[in-house]
OpenMM code with the backbone's topology and positions (N, CA, C; nanometers):
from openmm import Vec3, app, unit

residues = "UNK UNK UNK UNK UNK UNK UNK UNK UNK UNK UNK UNK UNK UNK UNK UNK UNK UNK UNK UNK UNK UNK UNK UNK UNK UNK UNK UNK UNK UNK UNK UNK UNK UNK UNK UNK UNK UNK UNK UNK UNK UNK UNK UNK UNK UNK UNK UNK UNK UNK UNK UNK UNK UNK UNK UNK UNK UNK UNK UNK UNK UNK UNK UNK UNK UNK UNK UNK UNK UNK UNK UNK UNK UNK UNK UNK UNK UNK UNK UNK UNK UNK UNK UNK UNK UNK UNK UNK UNK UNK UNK UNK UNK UNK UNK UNK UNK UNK UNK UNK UNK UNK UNK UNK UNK UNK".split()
positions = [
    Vec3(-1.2414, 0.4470, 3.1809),
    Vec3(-1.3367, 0.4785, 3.0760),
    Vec3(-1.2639, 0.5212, 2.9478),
    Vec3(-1.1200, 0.6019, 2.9378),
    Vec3(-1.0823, 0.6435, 2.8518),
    Vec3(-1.0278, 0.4864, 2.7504),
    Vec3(-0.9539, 0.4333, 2.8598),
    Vec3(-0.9167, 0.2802, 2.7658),
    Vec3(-1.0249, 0.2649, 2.7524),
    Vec3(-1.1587, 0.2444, 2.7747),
    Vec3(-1.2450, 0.1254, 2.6964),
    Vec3(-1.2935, 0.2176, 2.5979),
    Vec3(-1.2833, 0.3632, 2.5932),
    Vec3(-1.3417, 0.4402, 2.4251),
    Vec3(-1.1877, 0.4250, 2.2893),
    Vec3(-1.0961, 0.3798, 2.4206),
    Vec3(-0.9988, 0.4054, 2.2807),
    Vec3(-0.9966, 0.2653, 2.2230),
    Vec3(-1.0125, 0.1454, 2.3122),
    Vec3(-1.0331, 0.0139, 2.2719),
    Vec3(-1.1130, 0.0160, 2.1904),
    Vec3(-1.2237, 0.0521, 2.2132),
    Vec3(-1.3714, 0.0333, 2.0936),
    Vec3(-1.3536, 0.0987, 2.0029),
    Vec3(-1.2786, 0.2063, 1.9216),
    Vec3(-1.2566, 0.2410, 1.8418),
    Vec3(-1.1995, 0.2154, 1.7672),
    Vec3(-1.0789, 0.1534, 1.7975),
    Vec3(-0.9131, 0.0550, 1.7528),
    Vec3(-1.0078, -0.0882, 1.6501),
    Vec3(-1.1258, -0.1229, 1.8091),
    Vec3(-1.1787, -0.2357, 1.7159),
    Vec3(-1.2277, -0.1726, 1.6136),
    Vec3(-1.3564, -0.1203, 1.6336),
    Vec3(-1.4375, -0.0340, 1.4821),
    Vec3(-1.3288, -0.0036, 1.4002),
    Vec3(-1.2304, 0.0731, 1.4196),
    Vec3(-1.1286, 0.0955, 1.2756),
    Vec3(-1.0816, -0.0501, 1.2189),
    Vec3(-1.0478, -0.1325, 1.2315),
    Vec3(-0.9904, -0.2385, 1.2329),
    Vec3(-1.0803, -0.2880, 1.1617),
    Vec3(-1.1965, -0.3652, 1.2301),
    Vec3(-1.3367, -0.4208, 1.1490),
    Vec3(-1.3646, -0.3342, 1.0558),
    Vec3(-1.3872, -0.2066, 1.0292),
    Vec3(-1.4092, -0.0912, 0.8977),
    Vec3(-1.3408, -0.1601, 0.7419),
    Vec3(-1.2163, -0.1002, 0.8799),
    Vec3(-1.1026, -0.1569, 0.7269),
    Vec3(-1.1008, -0.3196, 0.6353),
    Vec3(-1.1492, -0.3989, 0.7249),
    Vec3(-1.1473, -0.5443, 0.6700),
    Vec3(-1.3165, -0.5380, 0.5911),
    Vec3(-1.4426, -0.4758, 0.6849),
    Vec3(-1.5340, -0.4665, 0.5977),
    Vec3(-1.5467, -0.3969, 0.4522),
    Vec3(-1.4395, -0.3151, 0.4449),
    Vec3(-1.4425, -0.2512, 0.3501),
    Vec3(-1.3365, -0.3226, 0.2582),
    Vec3(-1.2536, -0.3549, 0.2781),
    Vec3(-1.1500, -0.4341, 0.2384),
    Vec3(-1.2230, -0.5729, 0.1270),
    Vec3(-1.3447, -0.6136, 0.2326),
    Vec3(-1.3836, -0.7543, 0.1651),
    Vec3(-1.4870, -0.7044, 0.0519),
    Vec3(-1.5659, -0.5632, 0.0929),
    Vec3(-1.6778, -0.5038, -0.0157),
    Vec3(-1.6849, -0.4782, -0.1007),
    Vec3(-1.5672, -0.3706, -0.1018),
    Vec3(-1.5142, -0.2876, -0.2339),
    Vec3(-1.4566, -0.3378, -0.3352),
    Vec3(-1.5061, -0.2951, -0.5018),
    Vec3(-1.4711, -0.3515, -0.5965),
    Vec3(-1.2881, -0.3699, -0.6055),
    Vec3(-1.2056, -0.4988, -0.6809),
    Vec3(-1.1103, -0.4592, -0.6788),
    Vec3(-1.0906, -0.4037, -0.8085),
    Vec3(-0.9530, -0.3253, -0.7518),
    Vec3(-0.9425, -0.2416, -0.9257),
    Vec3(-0.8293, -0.3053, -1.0130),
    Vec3(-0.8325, -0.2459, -1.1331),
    Vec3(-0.7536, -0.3396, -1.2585),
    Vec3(-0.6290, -0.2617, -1.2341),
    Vec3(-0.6105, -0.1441, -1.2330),
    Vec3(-0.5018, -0.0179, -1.2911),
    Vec3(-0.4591, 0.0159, -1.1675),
    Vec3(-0.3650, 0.0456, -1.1358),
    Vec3(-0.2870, 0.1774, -1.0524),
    Vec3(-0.2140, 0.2457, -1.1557),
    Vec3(-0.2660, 0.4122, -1.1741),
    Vec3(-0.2546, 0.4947, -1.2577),
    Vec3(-0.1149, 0.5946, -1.1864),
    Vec3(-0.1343, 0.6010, -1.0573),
    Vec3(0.0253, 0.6388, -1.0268),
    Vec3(0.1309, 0.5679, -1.0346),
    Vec3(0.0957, 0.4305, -1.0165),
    Vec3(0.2081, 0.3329, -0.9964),
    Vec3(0.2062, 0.3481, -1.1716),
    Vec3(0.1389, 0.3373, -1.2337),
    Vec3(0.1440, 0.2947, -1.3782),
    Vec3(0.1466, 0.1482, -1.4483),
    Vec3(0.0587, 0.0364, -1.3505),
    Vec3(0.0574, -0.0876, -1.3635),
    Vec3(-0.0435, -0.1722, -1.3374),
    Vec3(-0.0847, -0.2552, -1.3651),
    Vec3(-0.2231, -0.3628, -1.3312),
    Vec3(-0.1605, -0.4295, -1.1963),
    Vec3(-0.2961, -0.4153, -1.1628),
    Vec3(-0.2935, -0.4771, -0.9871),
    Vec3(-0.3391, -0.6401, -1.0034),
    Vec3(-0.2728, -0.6478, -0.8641),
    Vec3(-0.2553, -0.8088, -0.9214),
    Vec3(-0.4309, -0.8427, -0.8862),
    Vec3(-0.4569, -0.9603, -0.9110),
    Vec3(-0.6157, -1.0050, -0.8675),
    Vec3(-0.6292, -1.1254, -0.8132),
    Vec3(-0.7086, -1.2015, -0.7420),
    Vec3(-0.7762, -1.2451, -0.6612),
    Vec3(-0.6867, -1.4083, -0.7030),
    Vec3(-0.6110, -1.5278, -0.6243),
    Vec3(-0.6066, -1.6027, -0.6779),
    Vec3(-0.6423, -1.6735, -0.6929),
    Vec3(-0.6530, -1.7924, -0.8131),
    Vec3(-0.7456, -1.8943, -0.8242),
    Vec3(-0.6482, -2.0107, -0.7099),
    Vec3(-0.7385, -2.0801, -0.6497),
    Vec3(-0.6942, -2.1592, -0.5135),
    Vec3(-0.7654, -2.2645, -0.5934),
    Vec3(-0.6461, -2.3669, -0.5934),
    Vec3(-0.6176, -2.4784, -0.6190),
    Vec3(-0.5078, -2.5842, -0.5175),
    Vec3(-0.5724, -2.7269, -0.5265),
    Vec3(-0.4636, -2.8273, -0.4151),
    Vec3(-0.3431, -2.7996, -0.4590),
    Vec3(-0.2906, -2.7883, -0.5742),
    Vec3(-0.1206, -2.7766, -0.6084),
    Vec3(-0.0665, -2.6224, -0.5214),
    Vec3(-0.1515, -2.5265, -0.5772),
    Vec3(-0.1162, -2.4517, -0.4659),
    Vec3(-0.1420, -2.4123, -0.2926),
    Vec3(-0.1999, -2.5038, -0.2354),
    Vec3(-0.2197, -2.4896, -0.1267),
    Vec3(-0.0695, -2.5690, -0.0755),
    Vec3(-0.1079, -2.7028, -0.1266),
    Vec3(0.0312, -2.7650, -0.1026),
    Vec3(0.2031, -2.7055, -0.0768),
    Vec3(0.1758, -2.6476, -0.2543),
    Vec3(0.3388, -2.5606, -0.1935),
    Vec3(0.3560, -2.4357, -0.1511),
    Vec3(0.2320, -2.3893, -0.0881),
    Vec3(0.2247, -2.2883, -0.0504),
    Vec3(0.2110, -2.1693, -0.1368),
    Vec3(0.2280, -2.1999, -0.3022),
    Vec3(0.2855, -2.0268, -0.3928),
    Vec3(0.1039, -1.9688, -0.3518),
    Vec3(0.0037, -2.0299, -0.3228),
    Vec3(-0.1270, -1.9497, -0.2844),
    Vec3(-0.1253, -1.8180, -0.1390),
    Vec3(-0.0493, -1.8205, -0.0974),
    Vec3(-0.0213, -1.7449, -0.0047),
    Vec3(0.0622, -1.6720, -0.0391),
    Vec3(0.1896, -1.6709, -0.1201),
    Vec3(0.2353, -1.5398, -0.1741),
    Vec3(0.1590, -1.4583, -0.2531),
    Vec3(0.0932, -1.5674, -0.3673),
    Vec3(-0.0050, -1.4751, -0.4722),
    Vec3(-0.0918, -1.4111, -0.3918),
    Vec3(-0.1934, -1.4286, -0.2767),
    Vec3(-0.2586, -1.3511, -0.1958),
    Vec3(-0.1754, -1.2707, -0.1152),
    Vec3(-0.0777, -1.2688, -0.0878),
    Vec3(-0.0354, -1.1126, 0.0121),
    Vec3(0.0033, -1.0383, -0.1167),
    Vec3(0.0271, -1.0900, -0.2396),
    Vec3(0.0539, -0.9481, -0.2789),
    Vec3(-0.0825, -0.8862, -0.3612),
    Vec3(-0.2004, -1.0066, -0.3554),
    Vec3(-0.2742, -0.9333, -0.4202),
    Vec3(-0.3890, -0.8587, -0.2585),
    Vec3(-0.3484, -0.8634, -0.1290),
    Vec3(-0.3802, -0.8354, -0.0464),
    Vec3(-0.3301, -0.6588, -0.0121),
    Vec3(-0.1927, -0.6516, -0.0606),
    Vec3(-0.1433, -0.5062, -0.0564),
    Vec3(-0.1869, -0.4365, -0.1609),
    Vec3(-0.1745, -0.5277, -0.3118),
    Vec3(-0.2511, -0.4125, -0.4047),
    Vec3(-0.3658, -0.3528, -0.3943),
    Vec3(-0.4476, -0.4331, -0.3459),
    Vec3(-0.6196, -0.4133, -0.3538),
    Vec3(-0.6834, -0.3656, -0.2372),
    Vec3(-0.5537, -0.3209, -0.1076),
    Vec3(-0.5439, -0.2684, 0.0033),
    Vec3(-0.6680, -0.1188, 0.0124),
    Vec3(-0.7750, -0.0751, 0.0430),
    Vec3(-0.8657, -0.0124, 0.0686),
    Vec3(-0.8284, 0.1423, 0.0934),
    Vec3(-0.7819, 0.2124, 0.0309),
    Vec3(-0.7193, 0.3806, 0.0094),
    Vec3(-0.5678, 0.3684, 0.0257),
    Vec3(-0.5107, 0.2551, -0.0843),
    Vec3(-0.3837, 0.2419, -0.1010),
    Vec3(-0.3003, 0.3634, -0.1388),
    Vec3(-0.3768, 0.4080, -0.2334),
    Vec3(-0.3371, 0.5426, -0.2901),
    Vec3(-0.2726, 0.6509, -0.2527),
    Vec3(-0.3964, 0.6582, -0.1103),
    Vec3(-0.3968, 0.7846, -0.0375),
    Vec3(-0.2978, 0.7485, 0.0792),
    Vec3(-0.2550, 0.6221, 0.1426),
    Vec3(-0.1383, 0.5875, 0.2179),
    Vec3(-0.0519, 0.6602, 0.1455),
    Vec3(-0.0012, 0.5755, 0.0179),
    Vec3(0.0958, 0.6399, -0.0210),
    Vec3(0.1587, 0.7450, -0.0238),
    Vec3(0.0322, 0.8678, -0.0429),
    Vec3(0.0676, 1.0199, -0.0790),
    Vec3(0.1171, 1.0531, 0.0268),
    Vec3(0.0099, 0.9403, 0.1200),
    Vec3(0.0490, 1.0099, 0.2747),
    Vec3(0.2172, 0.9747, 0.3743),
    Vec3(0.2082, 0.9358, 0.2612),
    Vec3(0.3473, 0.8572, 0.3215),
    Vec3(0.4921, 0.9592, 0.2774),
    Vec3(0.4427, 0.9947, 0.1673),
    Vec3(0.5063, 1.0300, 0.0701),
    Vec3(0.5805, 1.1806, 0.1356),
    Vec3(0.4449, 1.2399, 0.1586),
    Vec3(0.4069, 1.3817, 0.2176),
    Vec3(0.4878, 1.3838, 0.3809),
    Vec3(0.4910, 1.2971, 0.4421),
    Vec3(0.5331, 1.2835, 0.6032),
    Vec3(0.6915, 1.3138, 0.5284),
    Vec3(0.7460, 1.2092, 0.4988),
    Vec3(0.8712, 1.1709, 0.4587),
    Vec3(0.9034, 1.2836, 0.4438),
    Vec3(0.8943, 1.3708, 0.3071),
    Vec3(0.9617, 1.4630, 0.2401),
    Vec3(0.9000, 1.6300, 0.3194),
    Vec3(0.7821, 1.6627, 0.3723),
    Vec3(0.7708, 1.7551, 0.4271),
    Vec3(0.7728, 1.8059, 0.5736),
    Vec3(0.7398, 1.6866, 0.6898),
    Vec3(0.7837, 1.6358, 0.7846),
    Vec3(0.9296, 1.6162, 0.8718),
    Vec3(0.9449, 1.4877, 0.7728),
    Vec3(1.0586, 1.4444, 0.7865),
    Vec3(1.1722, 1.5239, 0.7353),
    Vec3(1.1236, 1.5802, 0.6894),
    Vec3(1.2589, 1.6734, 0.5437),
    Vec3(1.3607, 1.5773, 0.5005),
    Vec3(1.2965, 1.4157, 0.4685),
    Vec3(1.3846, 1.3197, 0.3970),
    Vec3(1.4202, 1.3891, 0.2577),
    Vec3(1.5600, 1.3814, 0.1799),
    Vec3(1.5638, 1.4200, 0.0618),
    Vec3(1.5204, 1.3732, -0.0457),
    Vec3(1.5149, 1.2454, -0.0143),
    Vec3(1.4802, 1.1592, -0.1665),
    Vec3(1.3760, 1.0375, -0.0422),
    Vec3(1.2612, 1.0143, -0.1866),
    Vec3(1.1874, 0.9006, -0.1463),
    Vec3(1.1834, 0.8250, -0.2637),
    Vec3(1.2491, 0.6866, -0.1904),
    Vec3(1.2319, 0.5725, -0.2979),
    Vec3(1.3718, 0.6176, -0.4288),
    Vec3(1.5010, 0.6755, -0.4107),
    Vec3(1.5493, 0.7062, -0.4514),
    Vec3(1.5214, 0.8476, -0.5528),
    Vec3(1.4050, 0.9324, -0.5087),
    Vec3(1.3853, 1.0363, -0.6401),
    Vec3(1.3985, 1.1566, -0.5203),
    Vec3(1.4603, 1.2908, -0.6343),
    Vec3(1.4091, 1.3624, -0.5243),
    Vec3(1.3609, 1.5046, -0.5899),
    Vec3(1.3091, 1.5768, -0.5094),
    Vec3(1.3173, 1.6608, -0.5937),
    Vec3(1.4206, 1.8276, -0.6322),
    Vec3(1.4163, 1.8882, -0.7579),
    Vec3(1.5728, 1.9564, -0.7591),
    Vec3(1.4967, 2.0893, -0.8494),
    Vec3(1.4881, 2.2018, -0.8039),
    Vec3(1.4324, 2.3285, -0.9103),
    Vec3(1.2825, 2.2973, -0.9860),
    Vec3(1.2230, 2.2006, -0.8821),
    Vec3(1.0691, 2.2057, -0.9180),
    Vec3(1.0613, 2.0890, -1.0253),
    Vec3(1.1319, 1.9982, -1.0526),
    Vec3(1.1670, 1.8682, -1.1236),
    Vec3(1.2013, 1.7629, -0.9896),
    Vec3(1.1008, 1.6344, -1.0528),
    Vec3(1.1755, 1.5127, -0.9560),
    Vec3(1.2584, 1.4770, -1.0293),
    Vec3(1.3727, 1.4249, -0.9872),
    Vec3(1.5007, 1.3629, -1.0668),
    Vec3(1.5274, 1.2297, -0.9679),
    Vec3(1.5882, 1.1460, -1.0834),
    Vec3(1.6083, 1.0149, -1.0043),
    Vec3(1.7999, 1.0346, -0.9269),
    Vec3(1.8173, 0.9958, -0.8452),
    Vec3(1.9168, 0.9734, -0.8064),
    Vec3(2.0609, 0.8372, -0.8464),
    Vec3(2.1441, 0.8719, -0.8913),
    Vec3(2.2612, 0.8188, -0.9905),
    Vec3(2.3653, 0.8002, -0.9139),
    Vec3(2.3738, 0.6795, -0.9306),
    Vec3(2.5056, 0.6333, -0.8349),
    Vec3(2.5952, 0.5535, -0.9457),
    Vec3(2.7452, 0.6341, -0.8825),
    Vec3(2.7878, 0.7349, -0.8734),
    Vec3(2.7776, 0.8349, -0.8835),
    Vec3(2.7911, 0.9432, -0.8037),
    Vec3(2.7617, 1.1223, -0.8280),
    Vec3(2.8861, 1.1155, -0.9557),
    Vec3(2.8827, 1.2150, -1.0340),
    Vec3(2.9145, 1.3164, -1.1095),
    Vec3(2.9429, 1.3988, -1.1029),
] * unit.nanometer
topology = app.Topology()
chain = topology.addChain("A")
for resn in residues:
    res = topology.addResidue(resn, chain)
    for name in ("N", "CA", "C"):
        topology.addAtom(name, app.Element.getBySymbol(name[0]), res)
């Protein structure tokens, strides 16, 4: 009984995420990232052919990804408070300032 409540749930999360995924408006901006998200591509035979329609959709599949945001933080937050990684994505932080990391040290 316990596998078939954790099965049915795995599905419902799963189906959630794609229903919500296909519903929700996509957005123009990522204001943390500081950049326009990519959008929806126009599908055409030239690109089916050489395939570039399937790159342009996975990456406009991760941007427009359904509480991308909040992964992130959450990601962010494991890493550095969790994990006690020092630097994420090369930054870290030093006396209450993030600073980027410089290679070569100094």
């Amino acid at each position: 009984m316990k596998n078939k409540i954790l099965t049915v749930s795995f599905i419902i999360m799963i189906v959630g995420m794609f229903m919500l995924n296909i519903f929700i408006k996509d957005r123009d901006l990522s204001y943390s990232e500081r950049r326009h998200l990519t959008k929806f591509p126009s599908i055409t035979i030239n690109g089916l052919m050489d395939g570039s329609i399937s790159d342009e959709f996975e990456n406009y599949s991760t941007d427009q990804f359904v509480f991308r945001e909040n992964f992130i933080k959450l990601k962010a937050y494991i890493q550095h408070f969790i994990l006690k990684k020092q630097d994420i994505n090369g930054l870290f932080i030093e006396d209450g300032n993030i600073v980027k990391m410089e290679y070569p040290f100094k």
